[in-house]
C-alpha positions in Angstrom: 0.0 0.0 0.0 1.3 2.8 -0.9 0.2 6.7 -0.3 1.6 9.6 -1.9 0.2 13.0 -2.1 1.1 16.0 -3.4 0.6 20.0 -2.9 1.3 22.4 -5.3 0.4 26.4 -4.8 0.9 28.3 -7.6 1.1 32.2 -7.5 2.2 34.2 -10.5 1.8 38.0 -9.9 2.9 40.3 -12.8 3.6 44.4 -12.6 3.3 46.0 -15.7 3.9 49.7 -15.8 5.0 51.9 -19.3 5.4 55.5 -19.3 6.0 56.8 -22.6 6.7 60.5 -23.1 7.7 62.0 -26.4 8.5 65.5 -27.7 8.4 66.1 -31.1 9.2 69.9 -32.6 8.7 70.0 -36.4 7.8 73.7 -37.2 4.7 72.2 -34.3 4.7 71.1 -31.1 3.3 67.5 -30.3 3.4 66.2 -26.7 2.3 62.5 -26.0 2.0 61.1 -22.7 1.1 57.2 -22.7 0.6 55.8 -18.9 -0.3 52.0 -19.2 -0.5 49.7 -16.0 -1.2 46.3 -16.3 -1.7 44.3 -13.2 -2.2 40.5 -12.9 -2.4 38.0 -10.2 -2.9 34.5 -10.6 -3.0 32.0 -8.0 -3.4 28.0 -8.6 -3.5 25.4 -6.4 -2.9 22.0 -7.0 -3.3 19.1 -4.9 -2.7 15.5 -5.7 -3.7 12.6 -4.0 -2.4 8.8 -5.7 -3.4 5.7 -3.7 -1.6 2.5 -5.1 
């Protein structure tokens, strides 16, 4: 008889932050500001339970 078990936790957490700031002068001024934040968290648990 044998037992096994097994317990997996998963946790994946992703930052995501751009800033993009450009300055163009071409007989004009153009100004862009591009703020993007991207925020993901992902959490998995696994458990695993094998009776032989």
């Amino acid at each position: 008889t044998h037992i096994h078990t097994h317990t997996h936790t998963y946790t994946y957490t992703y930052t995501h932050i751009y800033i993009h700031t450009h300055t163009y002068t071409y007989t004009y001024t153009h100004i862009h500001i591009h703020i993007h934040t991207h925020i993901h968290t992902h959490t998995h648990t696994y458990t695993y339970t094998y009776t032989h």
